[in-house]
C-alpha positions in Angstrom: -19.6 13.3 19.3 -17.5 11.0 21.2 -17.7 6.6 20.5 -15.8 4.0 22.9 -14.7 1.0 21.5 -12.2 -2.1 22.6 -10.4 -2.1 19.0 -10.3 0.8 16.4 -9.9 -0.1 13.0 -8.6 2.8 10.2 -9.0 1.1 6.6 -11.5 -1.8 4.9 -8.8 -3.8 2.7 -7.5 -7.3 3.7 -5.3 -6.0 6.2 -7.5 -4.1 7.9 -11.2 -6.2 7.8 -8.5 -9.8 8.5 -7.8 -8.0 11.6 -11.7 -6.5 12.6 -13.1 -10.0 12.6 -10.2 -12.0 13.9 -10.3 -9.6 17.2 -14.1 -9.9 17.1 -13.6 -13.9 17.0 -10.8 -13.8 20.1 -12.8 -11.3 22.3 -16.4 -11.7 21.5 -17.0 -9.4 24.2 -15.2 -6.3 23.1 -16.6 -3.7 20.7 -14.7 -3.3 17.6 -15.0 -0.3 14.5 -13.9 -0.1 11.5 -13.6 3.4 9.8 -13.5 4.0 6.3 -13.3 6.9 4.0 -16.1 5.7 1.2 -17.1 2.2 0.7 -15.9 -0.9 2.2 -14.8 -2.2 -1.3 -12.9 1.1 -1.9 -9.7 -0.7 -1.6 -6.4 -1.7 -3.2 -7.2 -5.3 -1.9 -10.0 -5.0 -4.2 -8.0 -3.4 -7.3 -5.4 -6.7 -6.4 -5.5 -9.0 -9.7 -2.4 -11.5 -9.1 -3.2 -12.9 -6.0 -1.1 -14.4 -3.1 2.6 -16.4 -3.2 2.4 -19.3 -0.7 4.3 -22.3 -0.9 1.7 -25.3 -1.9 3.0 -26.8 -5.0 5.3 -29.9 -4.0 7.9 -29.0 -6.0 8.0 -25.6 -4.8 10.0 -24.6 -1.4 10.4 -22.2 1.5 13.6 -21.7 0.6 12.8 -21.0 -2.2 9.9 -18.2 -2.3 13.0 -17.0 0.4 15.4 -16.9 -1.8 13.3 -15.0 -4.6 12.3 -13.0 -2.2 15.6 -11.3 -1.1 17.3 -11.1 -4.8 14.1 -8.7 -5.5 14.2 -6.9 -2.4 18.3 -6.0 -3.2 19.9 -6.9 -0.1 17.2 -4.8 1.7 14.6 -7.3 2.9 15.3 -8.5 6.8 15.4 -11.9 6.3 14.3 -13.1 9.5 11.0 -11.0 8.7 10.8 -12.5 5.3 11.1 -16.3 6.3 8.3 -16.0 9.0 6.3 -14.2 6.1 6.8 -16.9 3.8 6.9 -20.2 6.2 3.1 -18.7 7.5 1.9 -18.5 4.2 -0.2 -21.9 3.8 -1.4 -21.3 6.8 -2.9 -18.0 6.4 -4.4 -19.5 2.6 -6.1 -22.3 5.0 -7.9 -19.1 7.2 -8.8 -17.6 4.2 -10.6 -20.4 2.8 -12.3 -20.9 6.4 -13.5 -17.8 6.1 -15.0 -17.9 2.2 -12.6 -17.5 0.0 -13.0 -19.3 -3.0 -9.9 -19.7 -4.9 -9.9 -21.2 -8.4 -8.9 -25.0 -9.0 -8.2 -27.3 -11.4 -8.9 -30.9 -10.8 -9.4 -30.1 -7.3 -6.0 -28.3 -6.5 -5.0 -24.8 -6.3 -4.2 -23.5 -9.8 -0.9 -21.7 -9.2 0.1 -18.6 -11.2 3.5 -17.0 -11.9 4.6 -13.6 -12.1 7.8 -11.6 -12.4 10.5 -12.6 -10.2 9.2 -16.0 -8.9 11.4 -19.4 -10.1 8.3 -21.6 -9.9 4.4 -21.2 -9.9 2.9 -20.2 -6.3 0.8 -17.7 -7.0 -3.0 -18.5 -5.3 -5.6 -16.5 -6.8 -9.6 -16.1 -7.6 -9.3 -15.6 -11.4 -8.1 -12.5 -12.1 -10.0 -10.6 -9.3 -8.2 -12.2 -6.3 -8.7 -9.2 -4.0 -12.4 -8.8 -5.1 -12.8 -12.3 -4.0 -10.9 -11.6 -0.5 -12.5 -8.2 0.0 -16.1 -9.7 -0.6 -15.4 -12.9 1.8 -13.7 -11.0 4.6 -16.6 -8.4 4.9 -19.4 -11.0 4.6 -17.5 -12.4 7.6 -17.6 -9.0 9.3 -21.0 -8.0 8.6 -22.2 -11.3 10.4 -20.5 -10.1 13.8 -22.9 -8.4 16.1 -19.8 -6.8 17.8 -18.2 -4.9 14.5 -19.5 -1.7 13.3 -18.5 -0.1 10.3 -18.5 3.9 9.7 -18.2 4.3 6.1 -17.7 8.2 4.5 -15.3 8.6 7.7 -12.1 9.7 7.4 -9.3 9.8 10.1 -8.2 13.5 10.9 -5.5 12.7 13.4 -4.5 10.4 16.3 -5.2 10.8 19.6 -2.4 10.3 21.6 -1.6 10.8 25.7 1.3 10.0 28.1 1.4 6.6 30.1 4.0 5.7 32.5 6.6 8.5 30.5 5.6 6.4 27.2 3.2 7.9 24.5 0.1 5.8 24.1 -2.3 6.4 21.2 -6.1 6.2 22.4 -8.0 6.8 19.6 -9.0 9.0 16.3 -10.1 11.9 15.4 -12.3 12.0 12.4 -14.7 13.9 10.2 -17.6 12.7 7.6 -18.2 15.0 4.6 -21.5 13.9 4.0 -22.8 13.7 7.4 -20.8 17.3 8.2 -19.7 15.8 11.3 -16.7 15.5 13.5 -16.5 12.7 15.7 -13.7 11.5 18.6 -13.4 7.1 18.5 -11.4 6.3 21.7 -9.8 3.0 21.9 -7.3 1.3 23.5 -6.2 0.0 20.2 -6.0 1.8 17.1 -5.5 -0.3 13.9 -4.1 1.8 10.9 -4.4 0.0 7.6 -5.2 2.6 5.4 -3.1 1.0 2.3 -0.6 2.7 -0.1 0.3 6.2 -1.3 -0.3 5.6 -5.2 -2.4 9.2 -5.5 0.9 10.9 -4.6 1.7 10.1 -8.3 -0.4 11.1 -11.1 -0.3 7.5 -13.0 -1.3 5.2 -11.2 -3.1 2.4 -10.6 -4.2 2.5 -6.8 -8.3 3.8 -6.5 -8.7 7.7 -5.3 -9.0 6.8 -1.6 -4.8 5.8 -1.4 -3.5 8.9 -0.5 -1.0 8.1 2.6 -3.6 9.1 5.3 -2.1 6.2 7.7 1.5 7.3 7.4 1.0 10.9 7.7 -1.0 10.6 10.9 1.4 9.0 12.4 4.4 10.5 11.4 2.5 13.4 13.1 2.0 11.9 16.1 5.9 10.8 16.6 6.3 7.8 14.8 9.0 6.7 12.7 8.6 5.7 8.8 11.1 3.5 6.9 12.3 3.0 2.9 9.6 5.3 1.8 11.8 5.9 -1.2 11.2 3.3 -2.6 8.1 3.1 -5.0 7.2 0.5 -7.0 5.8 0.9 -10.4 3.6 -1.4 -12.2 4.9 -1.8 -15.1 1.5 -2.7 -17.2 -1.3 0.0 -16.8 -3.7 0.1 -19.4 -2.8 2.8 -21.4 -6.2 4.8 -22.1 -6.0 8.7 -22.0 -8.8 10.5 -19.4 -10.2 7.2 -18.6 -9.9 5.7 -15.4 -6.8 3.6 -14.9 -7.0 0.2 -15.0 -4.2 -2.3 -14.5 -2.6 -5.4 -16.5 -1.6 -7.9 -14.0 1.8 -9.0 -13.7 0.1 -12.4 -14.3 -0.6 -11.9 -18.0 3.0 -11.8 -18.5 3.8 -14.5 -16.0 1.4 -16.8 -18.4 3.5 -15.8 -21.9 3.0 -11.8 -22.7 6.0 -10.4 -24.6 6.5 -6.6 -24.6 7.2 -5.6 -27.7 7.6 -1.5 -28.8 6.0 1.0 -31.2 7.8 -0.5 -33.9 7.1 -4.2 -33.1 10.3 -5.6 -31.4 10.4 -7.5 -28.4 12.9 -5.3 -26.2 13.1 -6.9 -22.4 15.8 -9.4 -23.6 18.0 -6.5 -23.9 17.5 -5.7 -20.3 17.4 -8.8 -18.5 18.0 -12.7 -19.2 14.1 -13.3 -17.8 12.9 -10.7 -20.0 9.4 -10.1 -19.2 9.4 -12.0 -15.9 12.2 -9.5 -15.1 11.1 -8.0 -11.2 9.0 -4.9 -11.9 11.9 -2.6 -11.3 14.1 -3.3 -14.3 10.6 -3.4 -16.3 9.7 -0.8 -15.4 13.0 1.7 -16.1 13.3 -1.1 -19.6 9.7 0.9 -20.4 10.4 4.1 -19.3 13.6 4.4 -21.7 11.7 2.9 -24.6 9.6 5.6 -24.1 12.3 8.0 -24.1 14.4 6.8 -26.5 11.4 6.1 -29.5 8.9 9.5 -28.1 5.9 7.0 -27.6 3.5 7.5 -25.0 3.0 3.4 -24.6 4.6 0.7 -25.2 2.3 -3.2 -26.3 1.9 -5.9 -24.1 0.6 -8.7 -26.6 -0.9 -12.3 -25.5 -2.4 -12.7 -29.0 -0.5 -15.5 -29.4 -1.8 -17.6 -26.9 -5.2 -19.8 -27.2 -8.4 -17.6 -27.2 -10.3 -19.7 -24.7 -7.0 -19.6 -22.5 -6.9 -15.7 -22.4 -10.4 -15.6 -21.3 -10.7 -18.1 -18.4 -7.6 -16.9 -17.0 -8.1 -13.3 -17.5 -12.3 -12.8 -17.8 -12.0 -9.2 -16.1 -8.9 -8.1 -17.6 -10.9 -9.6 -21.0 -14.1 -7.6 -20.6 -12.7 -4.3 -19.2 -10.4 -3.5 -22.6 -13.1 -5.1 -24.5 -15.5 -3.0 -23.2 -12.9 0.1 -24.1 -12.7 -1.1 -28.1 -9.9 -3.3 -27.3 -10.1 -7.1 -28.1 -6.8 -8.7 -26.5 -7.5 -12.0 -28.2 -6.3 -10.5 -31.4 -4.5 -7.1 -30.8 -1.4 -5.9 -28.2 -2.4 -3.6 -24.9 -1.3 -0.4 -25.0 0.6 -0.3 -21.7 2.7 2.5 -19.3 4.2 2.0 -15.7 2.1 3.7 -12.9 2.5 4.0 -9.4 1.7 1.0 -7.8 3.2 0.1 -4.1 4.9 1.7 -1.3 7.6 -0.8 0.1 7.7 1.4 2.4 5.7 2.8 5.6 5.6 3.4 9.1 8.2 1.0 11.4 6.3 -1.8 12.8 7.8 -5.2 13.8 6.0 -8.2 12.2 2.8 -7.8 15.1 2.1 -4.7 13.7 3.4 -2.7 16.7 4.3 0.9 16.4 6.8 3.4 18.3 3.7 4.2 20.1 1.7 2.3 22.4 -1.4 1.0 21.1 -0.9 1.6 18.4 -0.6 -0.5 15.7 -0.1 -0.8 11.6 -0.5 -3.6 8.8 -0.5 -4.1 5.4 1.1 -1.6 2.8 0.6 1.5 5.7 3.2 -0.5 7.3 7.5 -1.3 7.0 8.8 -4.5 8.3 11.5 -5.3 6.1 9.4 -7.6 4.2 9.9 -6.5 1.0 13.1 -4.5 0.7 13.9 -2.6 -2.2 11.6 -4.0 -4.3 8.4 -5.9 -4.0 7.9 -10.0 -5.2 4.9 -9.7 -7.3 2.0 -11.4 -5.1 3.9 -10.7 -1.8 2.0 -7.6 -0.9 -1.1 -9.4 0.1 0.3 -12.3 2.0 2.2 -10.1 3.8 -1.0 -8.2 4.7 -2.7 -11.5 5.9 0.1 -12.4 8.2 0.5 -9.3 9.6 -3.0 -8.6 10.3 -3.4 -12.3 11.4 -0.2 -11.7 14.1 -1.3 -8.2 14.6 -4.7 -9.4 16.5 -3.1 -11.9 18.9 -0.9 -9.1 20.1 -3.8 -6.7 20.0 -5.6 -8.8 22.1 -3.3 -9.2 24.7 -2.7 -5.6 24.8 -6.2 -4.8 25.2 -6.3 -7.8 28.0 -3.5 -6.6 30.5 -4.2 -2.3 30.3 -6.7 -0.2 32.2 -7.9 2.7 29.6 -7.8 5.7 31.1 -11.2 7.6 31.5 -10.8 10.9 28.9 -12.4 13.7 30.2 -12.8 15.0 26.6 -11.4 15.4 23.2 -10.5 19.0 23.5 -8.1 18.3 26.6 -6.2 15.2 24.7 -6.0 15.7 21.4 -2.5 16.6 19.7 -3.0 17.9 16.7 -3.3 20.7 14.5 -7.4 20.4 14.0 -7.7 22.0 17.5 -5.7 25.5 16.6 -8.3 27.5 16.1 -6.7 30.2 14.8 -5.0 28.4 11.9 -6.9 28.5 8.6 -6.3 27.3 5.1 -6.3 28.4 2.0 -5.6 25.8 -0.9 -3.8 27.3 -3.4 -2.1 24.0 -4.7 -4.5 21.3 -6.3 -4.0 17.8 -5.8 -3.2 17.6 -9.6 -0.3 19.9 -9.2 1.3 17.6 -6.3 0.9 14.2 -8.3 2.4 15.7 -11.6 5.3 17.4 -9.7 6.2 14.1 -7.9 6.0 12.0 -11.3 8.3 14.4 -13.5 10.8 14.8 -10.4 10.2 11.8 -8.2 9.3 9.2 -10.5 10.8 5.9 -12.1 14.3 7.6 -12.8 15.6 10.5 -10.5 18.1 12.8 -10.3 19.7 15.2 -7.5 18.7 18.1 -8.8 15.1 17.0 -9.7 14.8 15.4 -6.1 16.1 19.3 -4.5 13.4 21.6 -6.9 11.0 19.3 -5.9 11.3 19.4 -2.2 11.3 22.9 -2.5 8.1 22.9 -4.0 6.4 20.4 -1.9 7.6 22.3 1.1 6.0 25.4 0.1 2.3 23.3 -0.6 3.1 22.0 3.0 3.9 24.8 4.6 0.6 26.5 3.1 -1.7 24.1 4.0 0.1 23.3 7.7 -0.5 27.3 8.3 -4.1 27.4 6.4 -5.9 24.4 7.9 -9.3 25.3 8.7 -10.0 28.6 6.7 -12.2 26.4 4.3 -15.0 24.3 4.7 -13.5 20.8 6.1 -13.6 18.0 2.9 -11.8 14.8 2.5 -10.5 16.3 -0.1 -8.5 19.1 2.3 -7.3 16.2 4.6 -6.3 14.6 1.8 -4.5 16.9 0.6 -2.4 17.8 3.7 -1.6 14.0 4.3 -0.1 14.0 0.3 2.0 16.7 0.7 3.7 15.2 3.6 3.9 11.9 2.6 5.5 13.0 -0.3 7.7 15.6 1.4 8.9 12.5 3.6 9.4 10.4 0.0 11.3 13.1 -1.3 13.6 13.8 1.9 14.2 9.5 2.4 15.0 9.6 -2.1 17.7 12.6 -1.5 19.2 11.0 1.5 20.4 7.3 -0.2 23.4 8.5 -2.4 23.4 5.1 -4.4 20.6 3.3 -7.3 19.3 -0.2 -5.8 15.8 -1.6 -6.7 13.1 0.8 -6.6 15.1 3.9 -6.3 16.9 4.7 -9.6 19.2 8.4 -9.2 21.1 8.8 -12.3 23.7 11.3 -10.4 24.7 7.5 -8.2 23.9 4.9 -11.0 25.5 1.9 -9.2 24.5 -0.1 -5.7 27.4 0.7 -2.6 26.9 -2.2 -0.4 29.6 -0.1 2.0 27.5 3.0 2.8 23.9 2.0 1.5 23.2 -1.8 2.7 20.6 0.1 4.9 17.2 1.7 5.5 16.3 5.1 5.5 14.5 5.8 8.6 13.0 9.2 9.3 12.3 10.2 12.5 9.7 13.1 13.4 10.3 15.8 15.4 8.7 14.8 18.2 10.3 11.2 18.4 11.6 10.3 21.6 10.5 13.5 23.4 8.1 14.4 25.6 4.7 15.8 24.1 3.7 19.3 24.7 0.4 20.3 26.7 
């Protein structure tokens, strides 16, 4: 079956449903979808606890949340990216409340949190459930809108992409539903990716099942380039809990007085850093993962028992009840806590509109690179940056959509490029997704090595090769296509971690233990092999 739309939207988080209405607002007239794989709250937006860094406090600055900005990011972060970022924060806080966003107060001002790498408190948030609160206001906005449709079970096979004017142009999506057993074709002259991260590369982690690259592997394969994917954040705080589902410990409780302490009770981040726990998340991190090592623990304790009772509560109810309801009272006793995959500062090259290599195209949120965040993340950065982006991303959109004639397709079969239309290709899945996300946490994790990074790419070459070769032998599942877009994204994480001969922020390689400034003070782009060429017929 074949849909038309103005605006084509891949992903339901804040980046993605920002976007949906904002283009619904600007062109009441157009026709707008947005596709997701399960439910619209299925989200990292919705697993975001901190909340947003803006600039409100009046003895905060731009300079600043600038300035704390680029010492996390490790000389990596474009700076001119960074200071539009930061200077539109307010701004985008001032949408958000228009829209419904109720962000907690005291004595009718913003109550301002502080995480990891920040020198003051700027850090807006809804309790500790700011991307609950964002996810809930933003849809209730999109649900009103006559002119938005949402597809949910619906995942995005590939792009559709065609030549225009010697330029590739995307026009639309292929997808499939598992429960409806259907395959469908959305064209649009616009086609929003903001499918979030790549956490279920990884086997810790604390990003839901749905973040498994999807965004960046479709369009990688349809010619686009990807940036810094090397660089993985860990959080360093996931609740600890064996076969349960992970559940994470917000950089905030540390921001408000944590202290890490190990098996044997001592406090051990001062050893690693002079801000100790509000050390960025990369030196926590690696300070975890060798306390680990060195003592044979499985966890290390993240204790707030100090701190009032009635505090801990109203400033952390969910984080309260959820290791309450798991036998765990953190008025009294220290979290058991390990780093998990968390955020890719990395993605698929887009300038600060979202726009793409490819016409039409366009990407937001944590699917995308800007420069924004460099080597390492600021705690609470991730979401502003999503808001901007998606905010810019639907003025350009707009205008896009206003000044091009989109081509009548004659059908799917005759435009689509992509691998779902070779018939005579089949798959056979002889590599589990748990096989892929332990491989890339014992080679490609927190702390690397040369030799670690090679055996791995072997091995995640061979599951690629397989299921490029194998694709359609089974019965089509989300959980095939999900499959296929893990092993390349982290094939391409692999490939960008070998290439960057040095250790700065997120990217640890014990065979180059120290930052070169001369060779390194760069970004890792990779470009597929179809960049820059003409596409086949």
């Amino acid at each position: 079956m074949e849909r038309n739309y103005d605006f084509l939207v891949v992903g339901s988080g804040i980046a993605g449903l920002f976007f949906a209405q904002k283009v619904a607002n600007l062109m009441p007239e157009a026709q707008v979808a947005v596709i997701t794989k399960k439910s619209e709250t299925d989200s990292n937006t919705n697993y975001a606890q901190g909340g947003i860094a803006t600039v409100i406090s009046p003895i905060d600055s731009f300079n600043s949340h600038i300035k704390d900005t680029l010492v996390a990011g490790a000389g990596l972060c474009h700076k001119q990216i960074v200071e539009k970022i930061v200077r539109s924060g307010p701004g985008v806080i001032n949408k958000l409340v228009e829209i419904g966003v109720r962000f907690t107060e005291e004595k009718g001002k913003y109550d301002l949190g502080r995480e990891g790498g920040h020198s003051t408190n700027r850090v807006v948030h809804a309790a500790d459930l700011t991307g609950r609160e964002i996810e809930r206001a933003l849809l209730t906005s999109c649900r009103r809108k006559k002119n938005i449709d949402i597809y949910r079970d619906t995942i995005g096979l590939d792009l559709i992409t065609y030549r225009f004017r010697g330029k590739k142009r995307c026009g639309g999506v292929y997808t499939f539903s598992q429960n409806r057993r259907e395959f469908n074709s959305f064209f649009a002259p616009v086609i929003m990716l903001a499918t979030g991260g790549t956490g279920q590369v990884y086997y810790n982690t604390t990003n839901p099942s749905i973040a498994t690259g999807d965004g960046i592997a479709m369009a990688y394969r349809a010619g686009a380039r990807v940036g810094n994917v090397e660089f993985i954040q860990f959080h360093p705080t996931t609740l600890y809990s064996p076969s349960r589902k992970p559940f994470l410990i917000s950089e905030a409780v540390r921001g408000e007085g944590g202290i890490l302490i190990n098996s044997t009770g001592k406090r051990f981040m001062r050893k690693y850093h002079p801000l100790k726990e509000l050390a960025p998340r990369d030196i926590v991190a690696r300070a975890i993962d060798n306390e680990l090592k060195e003592y044979g623990d499985d966890c290390v304790y993240l204790d707030i028992s100090h701190l009032p009772k009635a505090f801990v509560k109203r400033r952390f109810p969910n984080i309260y009840k959820e290791c309450y309801r798991r036998g765990l009272n953190i008025t009294s006793d220290p979290i058991p806590v390990v780093p998990s995959a968390h955020y890719m500062c990395g993605g698929v090259v887009a300038n600060l509109s979202g726009k793409t290599d490819i016409e039409g195209l366009f990407v937001c949120g944590e699917t995308a690179f800007t420069g924004m965040h460099g080597a390492n993340r600021l705690a609470s950065n991730s979401l502003l940056e999503a808001v901007v982006m998606a905010d810019m991303a639907a003025d350009a959109a707009v205008d896009f959509r206003k000044s091009q004639k989109f081509p009548e397709f004659p059908s799917a079969e005759k435009w689509l490029h992509s691998s779902i239309i070779r018939k005579k290709e089949k798959i056979v899945i002889s590599y589990d997704r748990l096989f892929l996300r332990k491989l890339m946490s014992d080679f490609v994790g927190i702390v690397r090595s040369q030799d670690r990074l090679k055996m791995a790419h072997e091995r995640v070459k061979m599951i690629l090769k397989s299921i490029e070769s194998y694709y359609l032998s089974q019965p089509a599942s989300h959980a095939i296509v999900e499959l296929r877009n893990m092993a390349l994204v982290a094939e391409l994480i692999i490939r960008s971690a070998s290439r960057r001969k040095e250790s700065r922020g997120l990217h640890y390689v014990i065979d180059y233990p120290k930052t070169d400034d001369i060779h390194w003070k760069r970004d890792t782009i990779i470009r597929p092999p179809s960049y820059g060429q003409a596409e086949k017929r």
